[in-house]
N, C-alpha and C positions, 0 to 999 in steps of 0.2 A: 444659451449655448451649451451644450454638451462636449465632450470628449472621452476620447478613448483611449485607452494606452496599448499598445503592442510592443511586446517583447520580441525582438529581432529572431526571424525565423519558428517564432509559435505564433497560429492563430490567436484571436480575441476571441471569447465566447459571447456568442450573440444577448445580448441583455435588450431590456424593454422598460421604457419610461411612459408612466400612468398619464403627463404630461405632454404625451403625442409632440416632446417636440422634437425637432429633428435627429438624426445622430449616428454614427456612421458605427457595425462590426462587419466581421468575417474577415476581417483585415490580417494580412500575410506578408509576409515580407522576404526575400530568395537573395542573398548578396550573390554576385558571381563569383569563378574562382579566385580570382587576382581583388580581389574587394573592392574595385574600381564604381562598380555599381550594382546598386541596389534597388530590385523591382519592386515594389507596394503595389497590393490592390484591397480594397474594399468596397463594402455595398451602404447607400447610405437609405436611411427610412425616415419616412415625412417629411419630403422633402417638397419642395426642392430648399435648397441651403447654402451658401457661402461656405466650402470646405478650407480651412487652413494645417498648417502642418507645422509640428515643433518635436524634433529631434533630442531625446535627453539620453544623457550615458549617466551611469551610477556611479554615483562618488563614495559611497561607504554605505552596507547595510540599505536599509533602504532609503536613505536619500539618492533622490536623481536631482540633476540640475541640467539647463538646456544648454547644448552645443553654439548658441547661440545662430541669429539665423542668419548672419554674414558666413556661414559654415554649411547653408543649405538653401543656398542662394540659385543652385542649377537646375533644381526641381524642375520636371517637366511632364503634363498629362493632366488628369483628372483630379488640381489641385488646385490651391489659390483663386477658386475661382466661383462662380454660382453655376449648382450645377443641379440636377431634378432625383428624384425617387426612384428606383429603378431596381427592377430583381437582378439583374447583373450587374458583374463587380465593374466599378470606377478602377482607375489604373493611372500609377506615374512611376518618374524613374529619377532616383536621385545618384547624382555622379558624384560619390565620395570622395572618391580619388583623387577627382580636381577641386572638389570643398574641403574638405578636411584630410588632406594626406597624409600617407603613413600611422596610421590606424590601422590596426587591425577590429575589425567588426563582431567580437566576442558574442556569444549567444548571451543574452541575460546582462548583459554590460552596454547595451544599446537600447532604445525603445521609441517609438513612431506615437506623437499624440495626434490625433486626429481631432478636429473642431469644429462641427456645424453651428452654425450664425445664420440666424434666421433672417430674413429678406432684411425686417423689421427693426437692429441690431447689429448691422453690420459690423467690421472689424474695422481698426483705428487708418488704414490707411489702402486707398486704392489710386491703381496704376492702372489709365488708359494708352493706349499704344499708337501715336497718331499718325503711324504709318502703314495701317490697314485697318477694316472694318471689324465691328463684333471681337475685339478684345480688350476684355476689360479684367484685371486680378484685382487681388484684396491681399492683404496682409494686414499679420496679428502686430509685428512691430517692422520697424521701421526698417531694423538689421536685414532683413530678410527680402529687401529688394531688390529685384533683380541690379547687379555692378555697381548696389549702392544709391541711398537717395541726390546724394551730392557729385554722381556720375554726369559727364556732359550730355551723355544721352536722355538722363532723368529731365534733361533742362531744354532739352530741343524736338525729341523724338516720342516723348513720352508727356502724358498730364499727371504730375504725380500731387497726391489730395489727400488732407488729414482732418480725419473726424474731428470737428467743434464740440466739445460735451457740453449740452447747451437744453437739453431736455430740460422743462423743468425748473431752470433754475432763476433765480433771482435776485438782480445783477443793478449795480448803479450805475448807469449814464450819466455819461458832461462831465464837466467840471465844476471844483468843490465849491462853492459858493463864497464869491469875494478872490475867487484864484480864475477870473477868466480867461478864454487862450487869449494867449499871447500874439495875434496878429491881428488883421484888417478884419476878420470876418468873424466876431463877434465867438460866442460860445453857445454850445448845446447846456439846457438849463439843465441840473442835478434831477434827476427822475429815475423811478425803477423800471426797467425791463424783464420783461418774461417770456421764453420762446417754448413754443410745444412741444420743438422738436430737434434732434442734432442736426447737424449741417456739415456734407462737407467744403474744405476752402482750399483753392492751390496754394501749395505750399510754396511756388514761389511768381512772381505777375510774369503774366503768360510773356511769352518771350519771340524774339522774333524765326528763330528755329520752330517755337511750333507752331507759328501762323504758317509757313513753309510747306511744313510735313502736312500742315492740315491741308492748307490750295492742293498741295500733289496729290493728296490721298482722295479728295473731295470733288477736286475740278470745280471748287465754287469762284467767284471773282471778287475780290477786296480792292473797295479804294479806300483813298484816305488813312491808307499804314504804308509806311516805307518799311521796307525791309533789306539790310544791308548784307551781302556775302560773308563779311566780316566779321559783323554782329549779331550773330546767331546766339548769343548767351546772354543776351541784354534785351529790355522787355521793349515790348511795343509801345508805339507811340499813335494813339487816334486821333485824328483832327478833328472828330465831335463824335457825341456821343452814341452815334448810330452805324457810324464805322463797324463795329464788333457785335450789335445788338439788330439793324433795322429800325422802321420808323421813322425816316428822315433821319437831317444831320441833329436834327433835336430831341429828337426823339417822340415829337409833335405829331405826328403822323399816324392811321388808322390803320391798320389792327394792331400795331403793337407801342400803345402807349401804357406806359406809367401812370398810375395806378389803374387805368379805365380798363384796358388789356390782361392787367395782369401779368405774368409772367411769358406770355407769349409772345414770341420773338420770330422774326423772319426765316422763314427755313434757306433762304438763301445768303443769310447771314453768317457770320463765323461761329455764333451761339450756335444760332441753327443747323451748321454743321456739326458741330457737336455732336446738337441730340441725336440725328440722322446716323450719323455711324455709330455709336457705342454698344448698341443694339440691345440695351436691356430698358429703354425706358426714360434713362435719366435727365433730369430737363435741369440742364446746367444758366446761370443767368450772371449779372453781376449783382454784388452783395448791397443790400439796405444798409443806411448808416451803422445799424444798430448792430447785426451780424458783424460786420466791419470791426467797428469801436469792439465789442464783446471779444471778437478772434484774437484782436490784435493786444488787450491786454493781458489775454489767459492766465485770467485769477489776478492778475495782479492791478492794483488802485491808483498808482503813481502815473506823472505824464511819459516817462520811459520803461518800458517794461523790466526793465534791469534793476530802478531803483536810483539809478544813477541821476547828478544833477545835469547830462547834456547824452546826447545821443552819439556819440566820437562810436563808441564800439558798436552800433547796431545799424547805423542810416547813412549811406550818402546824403551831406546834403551841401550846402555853401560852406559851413564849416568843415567839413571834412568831405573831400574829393579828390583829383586827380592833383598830384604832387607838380604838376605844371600851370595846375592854378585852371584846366579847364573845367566846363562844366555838363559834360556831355554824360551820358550813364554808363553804368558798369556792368560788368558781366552779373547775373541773380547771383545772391547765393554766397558773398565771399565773406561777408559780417556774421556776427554773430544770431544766432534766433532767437525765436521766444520761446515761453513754455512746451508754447505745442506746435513746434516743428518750423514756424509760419519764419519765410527770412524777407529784409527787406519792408517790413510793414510799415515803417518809419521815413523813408527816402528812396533816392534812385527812380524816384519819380511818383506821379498823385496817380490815382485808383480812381476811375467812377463807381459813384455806392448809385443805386435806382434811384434813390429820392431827389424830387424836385426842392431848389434850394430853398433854405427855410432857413434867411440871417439871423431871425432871433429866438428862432427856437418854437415860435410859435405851437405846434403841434406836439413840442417836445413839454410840454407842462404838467401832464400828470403820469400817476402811474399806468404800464401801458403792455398788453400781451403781443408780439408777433409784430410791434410799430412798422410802417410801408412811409410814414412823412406826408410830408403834403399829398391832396386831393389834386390832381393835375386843374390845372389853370393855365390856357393857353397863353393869357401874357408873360405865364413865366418860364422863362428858354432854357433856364440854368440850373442844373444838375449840382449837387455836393460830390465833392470828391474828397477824399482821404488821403496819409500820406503827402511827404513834401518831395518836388523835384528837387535835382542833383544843383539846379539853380538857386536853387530856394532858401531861407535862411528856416533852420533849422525847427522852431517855432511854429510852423507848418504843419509843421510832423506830430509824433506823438499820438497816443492815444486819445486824444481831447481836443486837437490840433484841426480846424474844418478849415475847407476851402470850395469855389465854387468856380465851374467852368459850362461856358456853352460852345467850346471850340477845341478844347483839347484834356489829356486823359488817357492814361496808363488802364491795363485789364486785370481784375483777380478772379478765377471764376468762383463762385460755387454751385451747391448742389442739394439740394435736400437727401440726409444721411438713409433715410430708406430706402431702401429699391423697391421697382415697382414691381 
């Protein structure tokens, strides 16, 4: 990833990297009179690139520090976004006025970072729009999106998704040996994990607002989710696992089975809408145990990711729920998260992971790169799922916490973090 800095109202002088990798000059910047708003344009080279944008004003000498990007959240044009190589300049327009008011725009007291991210490397978090085609942004943090990640629109109208740092690394699965979960379905045995590559994961289980936006955007037809007028900020509920994916209700069914298929999914599927509009490629699915378990404890080794000895602050679940004692789900998003953005991973309801159920681990015995779980076996109908329901006693949940269904099942999507 490169960057470039622009002084408000001077050009950048075009520079060149031996590394041919991408990276954006000629960049200009024109406040209007009133400083209401401020044009940018630049040209970017070897491209194409994920362009992002961070706004720094000078604190002393030369320290800058950034405006933060809850302050440059209106940006709009040739930004945040993947965009190609081109001898003519990209352009956007950021409305200070209504981001950060009453400033005055000093020459030399402001400065424009511009950021090309290669396909390869994208930035930590992307924002699909599921109420029309072909728009997809990216952002470098989380401030910087649009009305906010924790906005009702982020949870209904939008898929909003944060990079797994997951390249590379090597990670412990299950539980610790002689500590097994704690319910009916036995534990994943303690083994290493290795994945190739990052991933992105919704940041929060898809919801019944964007099953919604997606039917109207899509014209596809879903059975087996209700969706309530009311419950637009409370996740989906699938009667089996092919509801959201294709395949039959088991997911048993030809072309799109587990693990013989691969990752291919019904294009008249809710996945399958997905891929079909975002228009750059991305082949969104539900997450392996392993991605799962890895998301959900980011970095951390305990059964709650807090540390804590009970889930009270992070999960709906039978222990902590509706002060009327029901048990129906809550809106996403009101507990607390984890390291890396992810809410709700613990309760408010169970998640289908791909893999066919595997009570004791079987597959799960040695060290392992990229694990998919069981080889499909059509006597076996039952899926793992993660996460415990708002019914469920608590024990469920957790990082370590497995459970297994052939009828029902909450949705988290991901995505593999490069674009194609």
């Amino acid at each position: 990833m490169k960057r470039l800095f622009l002084f408000l109202g001077i050009s950048a002088a075009a520079c060149a990297f031996a590394d041919e990798a991408p990276y954006a000059d000629g960049i200009s910047a024109t406040p209007d009179a009133d400083n209401r708003f401020v044009a940018v344009s630049y040209t970017l080279h070897n491209g194409p690139a994920i362009v992002t944008l961070d706004v720094q004003t000078n604190v002393a000498g030369d320290v800058w520090a950034s405006i933060g990007g809850e302050n440059f959240r209106s940006v709009q044009g040739d930004i945040n976004k993947l965009v190609a190589a081109s001898d003519s300049p990209y352009s956007f327009r950021w409305n200070s006025g209504l981001d950060w008011p009453g400033r005055t725009l000093a020459a030399d007291k402001i400065r424009f970072v511009v950021s090309a991210w290669t396909k390869s490397a994208p930035p930590d978090f992307m924002v699909m729009n599921l109420t029309v085609s072909n728009s997809v942004s990216f952002y470098a943090v989380k401030e910087a999106i649009p009305l906010g990640m924790e906005s009702p629109l982020n949870k209904t109208a939008c898929l909003v998704m944060r990079k797994i740092p997951a390249a590379k690394v090597r990670w412990r699965m299950g539980t610790a040996t002689g500590a097994r979960a704690r319910n009916d379905c036995g534990a994943t045995p303690p083994h290493y994990v290795t994945f190739t590559e990052d991933y992105y994961m919704g940041v929060y289980k898809f919801t019944q607002g964007q099953l919604r936006n997606l039917v109207d955007t899509t014209g596809i037809t879903v059975s087996g989710i209700s969706v309530a007028r009311n419950k637009l900020e409370h996740p989906i509920f699938c009667t089996s696992f092919g509801n959201f994916r294709g395949g039959g209700s088991k997911g048993t069914e030809s072309p799109y089975i587990w693990t013989v298929n691969g990752h291919d999914v019904s294009p008249t599927s809710p996945l399958g809408a997905l891929r079909g509009m975002n228009g750059l490629g991305i082949k969104f699915d539900y997450p392996t145990e392993a991605q799962w378990e890895y998301a959900c404890r980011a970095g951390t080794t305990t059964r709650w990711y807090t540390g804590e000895n009970n889930s009270y602050s992070i999960a709906w679940t039978k222990q902590h729920t509706w002060p009327d004692g029901s048990d129906t789900s809550h809106p996403v998003g009101e507990l607390i998260p984890n390291g890396w953005d992810l809410y709700d991973m613990c309760g408010n309801g169970s998640e289908w992971c791909l893999d066919w159920w595997d009570p004791d681990g079987t597959s799960m015995q040695t060290d392992q790169t990229d694990p998919e779980g069981l080889a499909f076996d059509a006597t076996n109908t039952q899926h793992a799922t993660r996460s415990a329901a708002t019914s469920w006693d608590e024990n469920f949940g957790g990082a370590d916490g497995r459970y297994r269904s052939g009828s029902s099942g909450g949705v988290r999507v991901v995505c593999p973090a490069p674009i194609p």
